[in-house]
C-alpha positions as CSV (number, residue, x, y, z in Angstrom):
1,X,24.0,35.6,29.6
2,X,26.6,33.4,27.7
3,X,28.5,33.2,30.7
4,X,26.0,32.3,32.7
5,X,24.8,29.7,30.7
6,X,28.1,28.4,30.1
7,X,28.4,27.6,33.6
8,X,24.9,26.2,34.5
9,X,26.0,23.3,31.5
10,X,29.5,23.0,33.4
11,X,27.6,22.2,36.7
12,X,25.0,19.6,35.2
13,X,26.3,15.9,36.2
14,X,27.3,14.4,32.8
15,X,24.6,11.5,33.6
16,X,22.0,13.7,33.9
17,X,19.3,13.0,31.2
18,X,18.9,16.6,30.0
19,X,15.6,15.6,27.6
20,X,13.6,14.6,30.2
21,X,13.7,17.9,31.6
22,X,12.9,19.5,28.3
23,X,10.1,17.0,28.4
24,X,8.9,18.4,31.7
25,X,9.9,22.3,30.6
26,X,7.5,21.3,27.4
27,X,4.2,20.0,29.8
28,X,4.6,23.0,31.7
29,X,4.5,25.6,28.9
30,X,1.9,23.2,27.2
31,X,-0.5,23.9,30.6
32,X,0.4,27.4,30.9
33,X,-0.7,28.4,27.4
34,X,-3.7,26.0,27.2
35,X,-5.1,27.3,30.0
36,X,-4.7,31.1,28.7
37,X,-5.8,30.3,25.2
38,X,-8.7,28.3,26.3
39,X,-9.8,30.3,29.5
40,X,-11.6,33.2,29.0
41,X,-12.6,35.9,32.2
42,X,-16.1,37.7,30.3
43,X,-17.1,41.3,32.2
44,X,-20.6,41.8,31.9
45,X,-23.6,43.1,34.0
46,X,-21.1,43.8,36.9
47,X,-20.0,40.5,37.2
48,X,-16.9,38.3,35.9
49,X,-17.6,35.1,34.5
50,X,-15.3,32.4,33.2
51,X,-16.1,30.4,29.6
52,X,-14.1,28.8,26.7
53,X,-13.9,29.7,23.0
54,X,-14.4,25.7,22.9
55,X,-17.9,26.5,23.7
56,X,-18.4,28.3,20.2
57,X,-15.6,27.2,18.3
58,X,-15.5,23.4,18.3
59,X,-12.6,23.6,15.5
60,X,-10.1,24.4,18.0
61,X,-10.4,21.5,20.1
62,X,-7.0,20.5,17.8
63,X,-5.3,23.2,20.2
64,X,-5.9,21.1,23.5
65,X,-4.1,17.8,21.6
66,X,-1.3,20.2,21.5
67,X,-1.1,21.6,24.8
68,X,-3.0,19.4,27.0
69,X,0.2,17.8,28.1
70,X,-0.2,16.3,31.5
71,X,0.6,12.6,30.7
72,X,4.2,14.1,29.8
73,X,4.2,15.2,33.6
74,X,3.3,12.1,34.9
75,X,5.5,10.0,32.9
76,X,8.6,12.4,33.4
77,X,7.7,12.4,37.1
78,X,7.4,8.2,37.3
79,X,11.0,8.1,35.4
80,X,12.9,10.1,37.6
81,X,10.6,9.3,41.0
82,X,11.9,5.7,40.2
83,X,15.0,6.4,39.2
84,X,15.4,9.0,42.7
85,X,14.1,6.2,45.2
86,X,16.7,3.6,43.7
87,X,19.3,5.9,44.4
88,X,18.1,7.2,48.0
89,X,17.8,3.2,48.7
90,X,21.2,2.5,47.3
91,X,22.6,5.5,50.2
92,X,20.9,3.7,53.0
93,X,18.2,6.8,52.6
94,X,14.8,5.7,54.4
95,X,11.6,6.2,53.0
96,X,10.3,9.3,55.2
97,X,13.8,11.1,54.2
98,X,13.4,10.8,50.5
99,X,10.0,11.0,50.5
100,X,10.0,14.6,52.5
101,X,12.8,16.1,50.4
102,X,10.5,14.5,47.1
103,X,7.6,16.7,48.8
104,X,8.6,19.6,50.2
105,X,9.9,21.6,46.9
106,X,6.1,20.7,45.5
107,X,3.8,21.9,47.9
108,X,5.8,24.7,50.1
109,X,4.8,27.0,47.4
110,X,1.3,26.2,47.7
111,X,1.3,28.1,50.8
112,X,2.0,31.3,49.2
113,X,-0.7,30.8,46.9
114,X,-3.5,29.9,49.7
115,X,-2.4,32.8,51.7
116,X,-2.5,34.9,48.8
117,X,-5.9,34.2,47.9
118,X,-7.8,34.0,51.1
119,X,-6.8,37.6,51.5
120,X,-7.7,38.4,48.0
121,X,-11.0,36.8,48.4
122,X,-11.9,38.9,51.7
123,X,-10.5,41.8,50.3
124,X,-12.5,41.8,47.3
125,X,-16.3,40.4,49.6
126,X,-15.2,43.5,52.2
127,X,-15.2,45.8,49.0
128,X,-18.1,44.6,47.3
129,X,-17.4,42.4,44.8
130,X,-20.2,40.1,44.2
131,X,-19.9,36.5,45.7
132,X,-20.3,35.2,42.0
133,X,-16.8,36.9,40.8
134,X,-14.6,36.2,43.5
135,X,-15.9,32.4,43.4
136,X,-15.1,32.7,39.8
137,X,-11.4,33.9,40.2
138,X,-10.9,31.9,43.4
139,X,-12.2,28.7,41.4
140,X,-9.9,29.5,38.5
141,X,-6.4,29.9,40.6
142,X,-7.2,26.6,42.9
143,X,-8.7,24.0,40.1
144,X,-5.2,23.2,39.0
145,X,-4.3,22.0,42.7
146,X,-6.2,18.8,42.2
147,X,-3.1,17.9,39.9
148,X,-0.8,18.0,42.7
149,X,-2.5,16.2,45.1
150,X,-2.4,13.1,42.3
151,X,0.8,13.8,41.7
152,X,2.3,14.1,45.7
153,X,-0.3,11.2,46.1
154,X,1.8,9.1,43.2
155,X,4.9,10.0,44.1
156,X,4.5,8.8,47.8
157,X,3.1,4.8,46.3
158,X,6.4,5.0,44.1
159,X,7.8,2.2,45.7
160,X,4.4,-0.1,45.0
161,X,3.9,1.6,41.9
162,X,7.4,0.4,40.6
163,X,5.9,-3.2,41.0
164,X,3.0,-2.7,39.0
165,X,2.3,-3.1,35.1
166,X,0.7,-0.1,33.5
167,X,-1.9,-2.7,32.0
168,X,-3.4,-2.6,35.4
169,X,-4.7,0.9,36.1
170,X,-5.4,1.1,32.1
171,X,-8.0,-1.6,32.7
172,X,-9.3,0.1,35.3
173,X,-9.8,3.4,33.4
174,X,-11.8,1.1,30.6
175,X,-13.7,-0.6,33.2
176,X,-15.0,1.9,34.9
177,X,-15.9,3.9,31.4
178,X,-18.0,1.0,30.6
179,X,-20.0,1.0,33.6
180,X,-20.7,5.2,33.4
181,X,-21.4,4.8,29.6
182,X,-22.2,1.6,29.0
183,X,-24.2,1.0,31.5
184,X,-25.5,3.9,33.6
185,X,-23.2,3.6,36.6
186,X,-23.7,7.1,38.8
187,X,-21.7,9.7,37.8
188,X,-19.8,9.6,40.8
189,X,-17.8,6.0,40.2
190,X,-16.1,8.2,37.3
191,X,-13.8,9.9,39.7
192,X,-11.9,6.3,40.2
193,X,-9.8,7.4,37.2
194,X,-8.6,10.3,38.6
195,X,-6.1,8.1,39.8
196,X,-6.2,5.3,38.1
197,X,-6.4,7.4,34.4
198,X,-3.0,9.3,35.7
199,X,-1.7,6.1,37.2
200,X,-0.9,4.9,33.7
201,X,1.8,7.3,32.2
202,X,3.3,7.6,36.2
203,X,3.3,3.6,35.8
204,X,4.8,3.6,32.5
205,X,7.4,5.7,33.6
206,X,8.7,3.3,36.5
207,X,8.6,0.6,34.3
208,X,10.8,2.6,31.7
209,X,13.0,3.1,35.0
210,X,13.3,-0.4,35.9
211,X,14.2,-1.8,31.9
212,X,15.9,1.2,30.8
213,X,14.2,4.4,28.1
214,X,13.3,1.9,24.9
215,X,13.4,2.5,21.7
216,X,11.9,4.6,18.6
217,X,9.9,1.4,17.9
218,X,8.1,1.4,21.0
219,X,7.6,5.2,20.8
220,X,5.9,4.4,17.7
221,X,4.1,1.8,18.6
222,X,2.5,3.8,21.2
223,X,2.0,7.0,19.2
224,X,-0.1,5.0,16.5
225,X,-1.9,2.6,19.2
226,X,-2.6,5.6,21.0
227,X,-3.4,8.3,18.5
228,X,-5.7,5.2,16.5
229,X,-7.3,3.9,19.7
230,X,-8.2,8.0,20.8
231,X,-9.8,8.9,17.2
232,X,-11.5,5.8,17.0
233,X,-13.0,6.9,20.5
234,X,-14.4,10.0,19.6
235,X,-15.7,9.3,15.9
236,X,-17.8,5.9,17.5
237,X,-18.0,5.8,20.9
238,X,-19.3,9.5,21.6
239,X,-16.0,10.9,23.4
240,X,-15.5,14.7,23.3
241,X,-12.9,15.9,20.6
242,X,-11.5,18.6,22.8
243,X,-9.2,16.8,25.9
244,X,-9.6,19.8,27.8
245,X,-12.6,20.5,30.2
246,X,-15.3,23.1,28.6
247,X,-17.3,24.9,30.9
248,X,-20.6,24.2,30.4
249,X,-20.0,20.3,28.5
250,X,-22.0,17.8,29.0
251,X,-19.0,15.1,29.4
252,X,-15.3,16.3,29.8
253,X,-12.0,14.3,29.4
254,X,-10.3,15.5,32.4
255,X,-13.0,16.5,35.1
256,X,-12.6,13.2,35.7
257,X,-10.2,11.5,33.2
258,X,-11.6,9.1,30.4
259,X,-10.4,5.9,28.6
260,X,-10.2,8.7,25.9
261,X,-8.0,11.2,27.6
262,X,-5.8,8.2,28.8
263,X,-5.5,6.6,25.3
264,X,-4.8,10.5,24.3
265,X,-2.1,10.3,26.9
266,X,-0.4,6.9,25.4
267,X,0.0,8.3,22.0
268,X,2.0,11.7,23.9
269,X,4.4,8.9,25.9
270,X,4.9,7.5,22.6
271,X,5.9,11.0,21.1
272,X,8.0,11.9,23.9
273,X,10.2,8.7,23.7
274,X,10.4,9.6,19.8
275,X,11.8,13.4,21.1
276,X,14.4,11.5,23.3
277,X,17.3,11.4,20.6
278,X,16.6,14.9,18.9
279,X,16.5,16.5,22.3
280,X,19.8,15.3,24.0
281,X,21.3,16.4,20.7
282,X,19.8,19.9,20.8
283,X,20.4,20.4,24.4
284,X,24.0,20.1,24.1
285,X,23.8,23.7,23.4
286,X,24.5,25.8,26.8
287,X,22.0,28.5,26.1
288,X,19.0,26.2,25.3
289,X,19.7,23.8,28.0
290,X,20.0,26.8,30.2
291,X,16.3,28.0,29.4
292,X,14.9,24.5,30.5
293,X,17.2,24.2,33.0
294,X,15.7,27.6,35.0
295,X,12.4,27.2,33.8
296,X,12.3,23.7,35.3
297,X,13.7,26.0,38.9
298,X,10.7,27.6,38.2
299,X,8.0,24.8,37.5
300,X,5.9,25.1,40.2
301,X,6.1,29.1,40.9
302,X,5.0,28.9,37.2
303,X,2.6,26.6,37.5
304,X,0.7,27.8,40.4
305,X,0.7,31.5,39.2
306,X,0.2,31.4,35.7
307,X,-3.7,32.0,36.5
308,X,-2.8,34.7,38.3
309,X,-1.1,36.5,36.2
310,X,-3.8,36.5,33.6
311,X,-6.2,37.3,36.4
312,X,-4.2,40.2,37.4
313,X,-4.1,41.5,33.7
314,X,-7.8,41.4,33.1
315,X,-8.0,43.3,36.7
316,X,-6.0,46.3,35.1
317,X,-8.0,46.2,31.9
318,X,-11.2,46.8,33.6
319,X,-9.8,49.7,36.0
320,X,-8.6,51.1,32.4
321,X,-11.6,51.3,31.3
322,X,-12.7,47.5,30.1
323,X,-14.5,46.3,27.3
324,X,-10.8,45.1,25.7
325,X,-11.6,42.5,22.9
326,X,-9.7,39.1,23.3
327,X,-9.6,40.6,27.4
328,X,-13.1,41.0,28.6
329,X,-15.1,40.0,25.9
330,X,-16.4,36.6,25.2
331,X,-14.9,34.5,22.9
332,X,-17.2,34.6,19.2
333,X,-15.4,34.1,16.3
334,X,-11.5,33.7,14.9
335,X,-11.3,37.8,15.9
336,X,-11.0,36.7,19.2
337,X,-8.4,34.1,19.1
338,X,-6.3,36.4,17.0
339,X,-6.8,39.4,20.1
340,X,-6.4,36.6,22.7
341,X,-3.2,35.9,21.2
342,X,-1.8,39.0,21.6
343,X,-2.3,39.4,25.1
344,X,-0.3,36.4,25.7
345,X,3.3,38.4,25.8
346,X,1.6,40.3,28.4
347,X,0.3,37.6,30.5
348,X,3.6,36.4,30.1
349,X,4.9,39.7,31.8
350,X,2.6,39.4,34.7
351,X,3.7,35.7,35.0
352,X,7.6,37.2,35.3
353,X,6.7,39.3,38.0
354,X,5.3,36.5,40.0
355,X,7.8,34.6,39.4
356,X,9.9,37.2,40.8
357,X,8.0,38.1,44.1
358,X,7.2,34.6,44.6
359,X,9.5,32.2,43.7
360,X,11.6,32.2,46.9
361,X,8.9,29.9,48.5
362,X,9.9,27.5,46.0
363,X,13.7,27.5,46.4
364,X,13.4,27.5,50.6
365,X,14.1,31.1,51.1
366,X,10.5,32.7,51.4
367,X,11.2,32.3,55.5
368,X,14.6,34.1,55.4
369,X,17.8,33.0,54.5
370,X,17.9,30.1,56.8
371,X,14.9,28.4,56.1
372,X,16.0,26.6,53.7
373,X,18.9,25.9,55.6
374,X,16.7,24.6,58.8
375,X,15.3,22.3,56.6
376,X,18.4,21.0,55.1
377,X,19.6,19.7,58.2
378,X,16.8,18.1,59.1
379,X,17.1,16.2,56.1
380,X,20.7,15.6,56.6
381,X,20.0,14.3,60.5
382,X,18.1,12.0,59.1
383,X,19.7,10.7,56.2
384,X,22.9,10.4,59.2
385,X,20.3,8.2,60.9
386,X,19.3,6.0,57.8
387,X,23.2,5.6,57.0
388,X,23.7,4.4,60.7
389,X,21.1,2.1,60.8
390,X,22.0,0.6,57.5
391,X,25.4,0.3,58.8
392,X,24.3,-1.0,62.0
393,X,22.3,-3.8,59.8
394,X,25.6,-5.2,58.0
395,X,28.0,-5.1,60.7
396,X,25.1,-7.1,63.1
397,X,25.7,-4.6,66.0
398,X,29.0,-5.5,66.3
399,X,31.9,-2.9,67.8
400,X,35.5,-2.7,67.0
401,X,37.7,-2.4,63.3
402,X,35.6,-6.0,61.7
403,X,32.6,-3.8,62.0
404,X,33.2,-1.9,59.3
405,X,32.6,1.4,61.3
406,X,34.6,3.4,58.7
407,X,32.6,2.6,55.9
408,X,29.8,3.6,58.1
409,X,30.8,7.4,58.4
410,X,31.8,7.4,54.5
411,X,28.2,6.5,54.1
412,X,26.7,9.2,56.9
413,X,28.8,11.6,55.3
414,X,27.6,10.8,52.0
415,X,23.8,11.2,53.6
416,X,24.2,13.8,55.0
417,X,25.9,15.7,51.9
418,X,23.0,14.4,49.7
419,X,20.3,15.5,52.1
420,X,21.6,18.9,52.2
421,X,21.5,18.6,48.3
422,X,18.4,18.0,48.1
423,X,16.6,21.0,50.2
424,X,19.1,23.7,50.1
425,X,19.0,26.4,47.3
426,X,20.2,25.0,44.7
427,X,22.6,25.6,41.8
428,X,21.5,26.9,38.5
429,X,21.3,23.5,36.7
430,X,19.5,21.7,39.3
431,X,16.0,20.7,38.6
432,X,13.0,20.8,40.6
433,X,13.2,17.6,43.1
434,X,9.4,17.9,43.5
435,X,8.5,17.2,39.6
436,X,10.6,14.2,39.4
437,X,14.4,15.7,39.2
């Protein structure tokens, strides 16, 4: 293991920002154990329902400020989105190219998942399961899509989100709180901030790409504003405490976003760009930075299956007999947090196992060995293409030595070496392209 991580840090590019990653390896765990601590699958009268421990014990609603974490995502993913598109433009890349090699690492594993699941889901109606369960289940693994779609959506306006001011979308969010709270608005104009409440931290991000990471000051500045500007919400202004959805709620942070959940959001930029300094220092250890290194190789196999895996242990509970507390039974009291807890090492199994049997669709080799391949040289045919017209461009069409045809195979070559970079299986220490890497 030494070894090994001993040669993933030899192979990370020395300019390589190695806390941002920690920052996205941080969002993802923060998901993955919010949505197990807060999510529990109740057995009862034949059926399997899902409900929180939110419902009946408002006093952890502290846990979601912890590990509700998706404004990390987003900001992480508008740093290095920003940072990735001024690079691909400085190659001569074109749009489609970068964008398709930005996309493809994201959703090909969705696939697996949809395919997955529609077979479950007949599987378990041919058997007998009642409708109520499997749309339970089914509704559990599929909610957490709608945060790629924002995110893929995002990442494709990078290039017109570079040019706007976070201030923008923020008043937005506000705006359109004010007219469902304020004054009665339909429910439905609430769903405007799903991408304008995200839009925010993605914003902030390309801004930080464009001026450069700031300083503590700012990250404090942000962290108080936001942390203030979020309490203040919820003590006078009737917000939920909790920033997580509870089944059942009358008004949720997330299903779709508030000004709350966005301020909420604010204050986490602010603590990330404080975590900056303390992280490049820690991460100059190989064996830590290897861990964030292949859990971010991992992100979205982890992402996508970490419901799964919970699902899959709760199955084998019942066929053992059921009735397992902190398992199948619904959340009452601080005896089931404690049980719930427990479990977590083995949902954490069941998550390793899908990572095993699934993560291939992730790195491009779930078709064979060369699919990955196949779609590497797409890629690189078209970023041979972008270099060639780019070069075509400065030389004016022009033939012969003044044209500068030399420099215009160093820069195919280059394209083409960069786009099979960017969708071959990669190296140990590279990140996942798809989450902003």
């Amino acid at each position: 293991m030494r070894e090994r991580a001993r040669r993933i840090d030899a192979a990370t590019p020395r300019d390589r920002d190695r806390a941002l990653d920690a920052l996205r390896a941080f969002a993802i765990l923060g998901v993955v154990l919010g949505h197990w601590l807060v999510t529990a699958l109740v057995a009862d009268s034949g059926t399997v329902r899902t409900t929180s421990p939110l419902n009946v014990l408002p006093e952890l609603a502290p846990v979601s400020w912890v590990l509700q974490t998706l404004a990390v995502f987003f900001l992480v993913g508008g740093v290095l989105g920003a940072r990735s598109r001024t690079s691909a433009r400085a190659r001569g890349r074109g749009y489609r190219c970068w964008l398709r090699a930005r996309l493809a690492r994201l959703l090909r594993p969705v696939v697996a998942v949809l395919v997955v699941w529609a077979v479950a889901a007949a599987a378990m109606l041919i058997a007998g399961t009642g409708l109520a369960t499997v749309h339970a289940l089914v509704r559990l693994v599929l909610a957490p899509l709608w945060f790629l779609l924002v995110f893929a959506a995002l990442t494709a306006a990078t290039p017109l989100i570079a040019r706007l001011h976070p201030l923008w979308p923020l008043a937005v969010v506000l705006h359109v709180d004010l007219l469902r709270f304020a004054f009665g608005a339909p429910e439905w104009i609430g769903w405007l901030n799903l991408a304008a409440g995200w839009l925010v931290p993605y914003c902030l991000g390309t801004l930080w790409a464009r001026s450069g990471l700031p300083g503590p000051a700012t990250g404090w500045a942000l962290l108080t504003a936001g942390a203030l500007a979020t309490i203040a919400l919820v003590l006078y202004a009737g917000y939920p405490a909790a920033m997580v959805g509870i089944p059942g709620a009358g008004t949720s942070n997330l299903s779709p976003p508030t000004l709350a959940a966005v301020t909420f959001g604010l204050a986490q930029c602010g603590a990330a760009l404080l975590l900056l300094r303390p992280l490049r220092r820690a991460l100059r250890r190989p064996a830590l930075w290897a861990a964030v290194a292949l859990l971010n190789l991992s992100a979205m196999t982890v992402f996508l299956w970490h419901q799964s895996a919970m699902i899959a242990v709760t199955a084998l509970g019942l066929l053992a007999g059921g009735g397992l507390p902190g398992l199948h039974t619904a959340p009452d009291g601080a005896e089931w947090v404690l049980a719930r807890t427990a479990w977590l090492p083995v949902f954490a199994l069941a998550l390793l196992v899908c990572r095993a049997a699934f993560r291939g669709w992730e790195s491009g080799r779930a078709g064979g060995r060369n699919s990955g391949r196949n779609s590497g040289w797409e890629s690189c045919r078209e970023g041979g293409r972008a270099g060639g017209r780019a070069c075509a461009e400065e030389s004016g069409g022009r033939s012969g030595p003044e044209s500068g045809r030399s420099s215009c195979w160093k820069r195919g070559r280059e394209n083409i070496r960069e786009g099979g970079r960017d969708t071959a299986t990669a190296p140990a220490a590279r990140t996942t392209p798809g989450w902003g890497g």
